[in-house]
C-alpha positions in Angstrom: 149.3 69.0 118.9 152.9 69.8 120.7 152.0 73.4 120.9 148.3 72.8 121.7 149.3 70.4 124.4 150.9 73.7 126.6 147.3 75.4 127.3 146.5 73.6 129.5 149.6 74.6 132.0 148.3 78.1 131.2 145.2 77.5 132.0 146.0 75.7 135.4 148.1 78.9 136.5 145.5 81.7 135.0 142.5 79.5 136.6 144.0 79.4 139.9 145.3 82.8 139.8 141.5 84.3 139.3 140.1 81.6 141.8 142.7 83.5 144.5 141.5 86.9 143.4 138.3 87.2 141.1 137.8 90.8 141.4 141.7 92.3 141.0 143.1 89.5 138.7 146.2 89.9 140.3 145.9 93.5 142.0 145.0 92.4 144.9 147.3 89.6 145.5 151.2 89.0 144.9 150.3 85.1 144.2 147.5 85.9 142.3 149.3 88.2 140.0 152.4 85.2 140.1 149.9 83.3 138.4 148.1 84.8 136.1 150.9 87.0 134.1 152.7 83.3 134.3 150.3 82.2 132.7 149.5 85.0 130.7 153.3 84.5 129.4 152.2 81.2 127.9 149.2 82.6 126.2 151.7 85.6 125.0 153.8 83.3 123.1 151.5 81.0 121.1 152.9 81.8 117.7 156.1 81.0 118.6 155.6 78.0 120.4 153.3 77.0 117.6 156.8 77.6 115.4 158.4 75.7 117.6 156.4 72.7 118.6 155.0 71.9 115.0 158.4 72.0 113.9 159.9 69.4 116.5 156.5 67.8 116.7 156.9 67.0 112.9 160.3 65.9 112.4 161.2 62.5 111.9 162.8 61.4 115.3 161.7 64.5 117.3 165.2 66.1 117.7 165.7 69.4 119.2 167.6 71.0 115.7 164.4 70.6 114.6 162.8 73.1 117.3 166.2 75.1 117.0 165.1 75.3 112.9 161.5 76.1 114.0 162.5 79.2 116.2 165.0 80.4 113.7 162.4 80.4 110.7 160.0 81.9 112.6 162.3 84.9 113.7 163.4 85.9 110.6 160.0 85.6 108.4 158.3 88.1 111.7 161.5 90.1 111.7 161.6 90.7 107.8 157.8 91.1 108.2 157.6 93.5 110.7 155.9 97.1 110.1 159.5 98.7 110.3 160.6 96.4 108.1 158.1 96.3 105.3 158.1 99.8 105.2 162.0 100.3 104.8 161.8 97.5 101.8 159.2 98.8 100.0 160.3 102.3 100.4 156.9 103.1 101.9 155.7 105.4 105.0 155.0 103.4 108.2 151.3 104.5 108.2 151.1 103.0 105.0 152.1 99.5 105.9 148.9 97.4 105.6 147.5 96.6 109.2 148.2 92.8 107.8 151.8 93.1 108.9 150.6 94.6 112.3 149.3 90.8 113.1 152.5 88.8 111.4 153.3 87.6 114.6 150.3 85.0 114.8 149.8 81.1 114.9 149.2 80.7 111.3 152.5 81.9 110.3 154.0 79.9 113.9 152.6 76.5 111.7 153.7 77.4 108.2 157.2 77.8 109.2 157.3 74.8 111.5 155.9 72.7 108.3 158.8 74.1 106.9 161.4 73.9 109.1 160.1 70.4 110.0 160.4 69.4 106.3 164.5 70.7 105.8 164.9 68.6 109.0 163.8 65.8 107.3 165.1 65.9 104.1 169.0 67.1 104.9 169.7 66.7 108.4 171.8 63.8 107.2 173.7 65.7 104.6 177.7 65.3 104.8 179.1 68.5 103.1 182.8 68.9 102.3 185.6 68.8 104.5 185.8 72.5 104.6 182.7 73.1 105.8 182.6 69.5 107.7 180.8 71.2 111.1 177.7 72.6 109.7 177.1 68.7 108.2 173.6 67.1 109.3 171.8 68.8 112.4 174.0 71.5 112.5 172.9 72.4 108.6 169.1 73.0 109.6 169.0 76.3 111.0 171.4 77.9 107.9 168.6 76.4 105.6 165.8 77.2 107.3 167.3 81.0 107.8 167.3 81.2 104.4 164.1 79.2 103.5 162.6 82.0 106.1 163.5 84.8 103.8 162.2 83.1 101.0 159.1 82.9 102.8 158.8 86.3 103.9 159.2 87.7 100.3 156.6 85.6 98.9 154.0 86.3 102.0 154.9 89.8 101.7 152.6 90.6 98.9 150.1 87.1 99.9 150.1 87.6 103.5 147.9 90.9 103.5 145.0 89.0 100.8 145.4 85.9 102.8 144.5 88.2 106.3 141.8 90.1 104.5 140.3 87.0 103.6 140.3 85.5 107.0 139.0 88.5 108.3 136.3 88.3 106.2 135.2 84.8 107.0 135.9 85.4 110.7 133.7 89.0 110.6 131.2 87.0 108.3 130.9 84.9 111.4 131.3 86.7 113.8 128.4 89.3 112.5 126.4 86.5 112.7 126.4 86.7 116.5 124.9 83.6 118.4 124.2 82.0 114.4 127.8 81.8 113.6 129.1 80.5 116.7 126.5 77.4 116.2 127.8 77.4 111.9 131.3 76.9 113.4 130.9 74.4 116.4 129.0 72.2 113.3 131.7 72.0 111.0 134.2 71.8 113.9 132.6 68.7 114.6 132.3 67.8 111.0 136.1 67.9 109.9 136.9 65.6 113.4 137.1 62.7 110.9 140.4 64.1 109.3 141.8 66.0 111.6 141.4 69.3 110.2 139.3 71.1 112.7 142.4 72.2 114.1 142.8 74.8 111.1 139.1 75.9 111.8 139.8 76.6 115.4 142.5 78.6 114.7 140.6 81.1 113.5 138.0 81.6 115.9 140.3 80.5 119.1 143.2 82.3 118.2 144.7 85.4 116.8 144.5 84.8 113.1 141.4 86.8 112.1 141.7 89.0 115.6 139.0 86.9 116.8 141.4 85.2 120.0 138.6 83.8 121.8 140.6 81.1 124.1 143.6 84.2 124.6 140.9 86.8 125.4 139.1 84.2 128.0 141.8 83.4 129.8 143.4 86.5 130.1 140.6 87.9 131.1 140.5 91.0 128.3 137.3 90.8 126.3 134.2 91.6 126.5 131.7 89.8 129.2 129.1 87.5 128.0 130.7 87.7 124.4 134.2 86.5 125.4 134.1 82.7 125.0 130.9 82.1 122.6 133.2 79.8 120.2 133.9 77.8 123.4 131.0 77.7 126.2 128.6 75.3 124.2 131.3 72.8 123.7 131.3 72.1 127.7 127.0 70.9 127.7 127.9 68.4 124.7 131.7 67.0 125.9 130.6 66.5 129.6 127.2 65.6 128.9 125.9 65.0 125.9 128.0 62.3 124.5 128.3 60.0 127.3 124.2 60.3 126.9 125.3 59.1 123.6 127.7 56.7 125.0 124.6 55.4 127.3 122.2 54.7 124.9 124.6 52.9 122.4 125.0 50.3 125.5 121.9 49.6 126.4 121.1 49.1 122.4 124.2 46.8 122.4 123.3 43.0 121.4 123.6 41.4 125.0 126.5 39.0 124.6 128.3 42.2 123.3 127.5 44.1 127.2 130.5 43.7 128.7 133.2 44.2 125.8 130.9 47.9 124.7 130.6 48.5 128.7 134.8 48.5 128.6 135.1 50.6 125.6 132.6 53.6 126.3 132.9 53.9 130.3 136.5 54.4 129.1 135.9 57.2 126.3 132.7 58.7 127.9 135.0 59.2 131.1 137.9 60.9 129.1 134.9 63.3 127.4 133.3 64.3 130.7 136.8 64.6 132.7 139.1 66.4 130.0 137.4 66.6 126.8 138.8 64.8 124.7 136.3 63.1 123.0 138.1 61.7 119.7 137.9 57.7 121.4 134.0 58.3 121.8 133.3 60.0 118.4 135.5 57.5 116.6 133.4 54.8 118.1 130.4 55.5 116.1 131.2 57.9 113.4 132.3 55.5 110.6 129.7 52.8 111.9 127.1 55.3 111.9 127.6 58.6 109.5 124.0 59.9 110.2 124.1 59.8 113.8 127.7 62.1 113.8 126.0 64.1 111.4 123.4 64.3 113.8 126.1 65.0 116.9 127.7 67.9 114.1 123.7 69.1 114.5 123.2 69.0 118.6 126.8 70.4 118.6 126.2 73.4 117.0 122.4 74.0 118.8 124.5 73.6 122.2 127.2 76.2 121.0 124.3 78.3 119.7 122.1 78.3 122.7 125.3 79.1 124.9 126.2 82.2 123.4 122.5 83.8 123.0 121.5 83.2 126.3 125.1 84.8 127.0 126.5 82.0 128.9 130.2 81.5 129.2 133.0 79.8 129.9 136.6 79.0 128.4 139.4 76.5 128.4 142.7 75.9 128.0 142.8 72.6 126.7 139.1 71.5 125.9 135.8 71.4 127.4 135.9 69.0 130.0 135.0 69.2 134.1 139.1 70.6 134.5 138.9 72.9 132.5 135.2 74.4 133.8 136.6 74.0 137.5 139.3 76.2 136.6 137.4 78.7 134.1 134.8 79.2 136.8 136.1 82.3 138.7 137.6 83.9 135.3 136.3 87.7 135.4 134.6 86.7 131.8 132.8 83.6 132.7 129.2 84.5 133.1 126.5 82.2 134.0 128.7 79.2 133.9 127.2 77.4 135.7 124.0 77.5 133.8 125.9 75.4 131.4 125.5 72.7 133.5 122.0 73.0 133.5 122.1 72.8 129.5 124.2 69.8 129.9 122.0 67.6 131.8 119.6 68.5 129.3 121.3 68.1 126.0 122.4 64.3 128.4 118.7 63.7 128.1 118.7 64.9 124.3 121.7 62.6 123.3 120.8 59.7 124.8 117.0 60.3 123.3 118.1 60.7 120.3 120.7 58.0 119.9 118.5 55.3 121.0 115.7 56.3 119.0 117.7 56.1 115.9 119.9 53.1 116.6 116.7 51.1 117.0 114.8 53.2 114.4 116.9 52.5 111.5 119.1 49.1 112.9 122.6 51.3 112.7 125.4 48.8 113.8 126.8 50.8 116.4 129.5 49.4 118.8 127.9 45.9 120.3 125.6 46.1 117.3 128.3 45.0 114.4 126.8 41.9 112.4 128.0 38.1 113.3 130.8 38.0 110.4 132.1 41.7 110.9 131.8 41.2 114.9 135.6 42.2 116.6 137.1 39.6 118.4 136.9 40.5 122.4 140.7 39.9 122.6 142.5 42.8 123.2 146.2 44.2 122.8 148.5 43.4 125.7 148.4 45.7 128.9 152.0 46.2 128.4 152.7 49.0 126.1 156.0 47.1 125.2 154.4 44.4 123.7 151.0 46.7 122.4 153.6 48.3 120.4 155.0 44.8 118.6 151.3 43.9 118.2 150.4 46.5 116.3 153.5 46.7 114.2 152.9 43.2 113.5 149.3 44.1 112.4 150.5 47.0 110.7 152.8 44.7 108.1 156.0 45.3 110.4 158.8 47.6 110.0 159.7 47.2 106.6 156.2 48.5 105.9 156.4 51.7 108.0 157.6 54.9 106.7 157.3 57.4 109.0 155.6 57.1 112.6 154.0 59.6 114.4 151.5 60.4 117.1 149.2 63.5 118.2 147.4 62.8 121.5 144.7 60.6 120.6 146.2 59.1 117.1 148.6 57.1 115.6 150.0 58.9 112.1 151.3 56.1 109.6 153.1 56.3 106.3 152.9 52.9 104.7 154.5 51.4 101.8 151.6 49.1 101.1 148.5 49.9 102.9 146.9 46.8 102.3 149.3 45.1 104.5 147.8 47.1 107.3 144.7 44.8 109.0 141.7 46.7 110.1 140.0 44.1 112.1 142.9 43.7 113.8 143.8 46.4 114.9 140.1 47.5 116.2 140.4 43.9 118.4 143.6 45.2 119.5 141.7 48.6 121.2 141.9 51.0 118.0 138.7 52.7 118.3 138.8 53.5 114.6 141.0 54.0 111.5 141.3 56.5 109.1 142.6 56.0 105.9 144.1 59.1 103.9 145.6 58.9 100.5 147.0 55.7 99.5 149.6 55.4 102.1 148.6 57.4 105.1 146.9 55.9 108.5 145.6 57.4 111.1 144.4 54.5 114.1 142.5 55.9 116.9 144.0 54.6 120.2 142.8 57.7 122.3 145.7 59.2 124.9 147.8 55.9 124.4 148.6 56.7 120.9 152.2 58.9 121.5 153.4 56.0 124.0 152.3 53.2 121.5 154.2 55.6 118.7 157.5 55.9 121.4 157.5 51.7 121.3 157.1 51.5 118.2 160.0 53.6 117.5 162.2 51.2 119.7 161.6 48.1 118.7 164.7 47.5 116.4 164.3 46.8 112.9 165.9 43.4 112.6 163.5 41.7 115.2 161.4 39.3 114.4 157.8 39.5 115.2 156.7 35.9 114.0 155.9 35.3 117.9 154.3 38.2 118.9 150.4 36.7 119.3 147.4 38.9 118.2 143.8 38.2 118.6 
């Protein structure tokens, strides 16, 4: 999420760029043109800062070696991988180099050699070599091995790369020839793999340049094709601003009265964040292991909203996610078209959530937040207001220290590696705020704080080893 997290400064410059001059993008204005090729410079360099960011976002104590590693992998696999290259190794013709290599430089290679890089930090930035060779010990040591761990890389994607490409291309084309019908297919299962994190790899097909699909690039740099440009992002904007805090709405008027005030706190919160940025994670999480149907359900409206968008041919983009930002910014773009009639489908699909939701949670009794039975009911104590001491809470909760492995964040979630997970107590840490947790594996946890998680995760990471935490209070 390091490398995600920098869209939106792109989009903030290329939105206000077009919103000073819609008709030149740039051509007609010095500022505009500042702007929008700053911007544009951002967008340019995804892969790398995907290298870069998923490296240092990864490694255990986010150092910069890491980052250094991440760049240095990623330069030599692109370099060794490069038309010229390829066809001096394999003693080939340049016009015979598969078109594969022609799109090396692309976020899916930008992640698998941060992974990478991000996994040598980890595992031998603490390594004291001999006297001789004393200054390339520890830190220093990561971008030697990750130089060479690039070549090995590059060897073995040199004859995997161009079936792995083809294959993406496929599914992307298989998609994408599907018009309006595939752009609904992949907004459901976007939705769908929300539970373990892994619609980022979706998206990165259909967003970005790793099938030559590059929807969120194209958008916002204003080179694709209008009323095309943007289907695999427009139809998120009718469900994000609207549509789930209709959810949000009828899951508290269906709460149990005493419950009111304590479900009022924890959806005006999340419906906000959906509405203003789009970041919906603290709303979904609310309901989707409570209720499984009714996010099935959301997966359904989701990809009728991304559906309807693109037939009727009306677009947007973002930079970051579907929120009222990002449409304020999107709205003078050369390539968004009828924009504003997403709004329109929004108050609708408002109408359609909270119909929907209400109907069902009363229908079939679904236990909802507000609606959780007496004995599984959360205790309306919640986590300190001072991060400092949210952060010893939830250690506490979590088993303490000696029971945490590795600790990490992305924006909305705390990442876990736990020696014993049943040390870790659920109830507690929903009364603490956790919207939801997320068990993968026998020793990983994900808790759902929303955009606290990275500052919980930072206090966590301070609070020294040897205190004791036999005072810290939780609910």
């Amino acid at each position: 999420m390091v490398p995600v997290a920098v869209l939106p400064a792109a989009a903030i410059l290329m939105g206000i760029g077009y919103w000073v001059d819609p008709t030149g993008w740039g051509a007609n204005s010095a500022v505009a043109a500042f702007l929008i090729k700053a911007g544009s410079a951002i967008i340019d360099s995804m892969s790398i800062l995907f290298a870069i960011g998923v490296a240092y976002g990864m490694s255990k104590d986010k150092d910069g070696a890491a980052a250094l590693a991440g760049f240095v992998g990623y330069t030599v696999v692109t370099t060794l991988l490069s038309p010229g290259s390829v066809a001096m190794i394999q003693g080939i013709d340049a016009s015979a180099v598969p078109a594969a290599f022609s799109k090396i430089n692309n976020q899916f290679v930008g992640i698998l050699v941060g992974i990478v890089s991000a996994e040598i930090y980890n595992r031998y930035s603490n390594v004291e070599l001999h006297k001789t060779l004393a200054f390339f010990s520890g830190k220093r040591l990561i971008p030697i091995l990750t130089s060479v761990a690039g070549i090995v890389i590059a060897a073995v994607l040199l004859f995997v790369w161009p079936l792995v490409y083809n294959g993406l291309v496929s599914f992307g084309e298989s998609i994408q020839g599907m018009g309006a019908a595939g752009a609904g297919i992949y907004a459901f299962f976007n939705r769908l793999l929300i539970p373990v994190g892994l619609h980022h790899a979706l998206n990165s097909v259909f967003w970005f340049d790793v099938a030559g699909i590059n929807d969120i690039p194209n958008f916002l740099s204003g080179q694709g094709v209008p009323g095309v440009t943007g289907m695999y992002q427009a139809g998120f904007y009718p469900v994000m601003m609207f549509g789930l805090p209709g959810a949000a709405l009828a899951m508290y008027h269906t709460a149990k009265l005493k419950n009111k005030e304590r479900t009022a706190s924890l959806l005006i919160a999340a419906g906000f964040a959906s509405f203003f940025t789009g970041v919906t994670e603290p709303l979904e999480f609310a309901f989707m292991f409570l209720a499984p149907a009714l996010y099935v359900v959301h997966a359904a409206l989701a990809g009728i909203s991304v559906y309807i968008a693109a037939s009727m041919h009306w677009m947007s983009g973002f930079g970051f996610s579907a929120g009222l930002v990002d449409m304020v910014l999107s709205a003078r773009n050369p390539l968004a078209v009828n924009w504003y009639m997403l709004i329109l489908q929004g108050i609708a699909f408002f109408g359609i959530y909270y119909a929907i939701f209400r109907f069902a949670i009363i229908k079939f009794n679904l236990k909802t937040p507000g609606r959780e039975d007496e004995e599984e009911e959360v205790s309306s104590v919640k986590g300190s207001a001072e991060t400092g001491e949210l952060a010893k809470q939830y250690l506490k909760a979590l088993g303490g220290h000696g029971n945490l492995e590795n600790i990490d964040a992305c924006i909305t979630r705390l990442r876990l590696t736990l020696k014993d997970s049943s040390l870790a107590n659920e109830k507690t840490l929903k009364a603490l705020g956790a919207m939801g947790v997320v068990k993968l594996g026998s020793n990983n946890l994900q808790v759902i704080l929303g955009p606290l998680a990275e500052i919980v995760a930072g206090e966590m990471k301070k609070i020294p080893a040897s205190e004791d935490l036999s005072a810290v209070k939780l609910p």
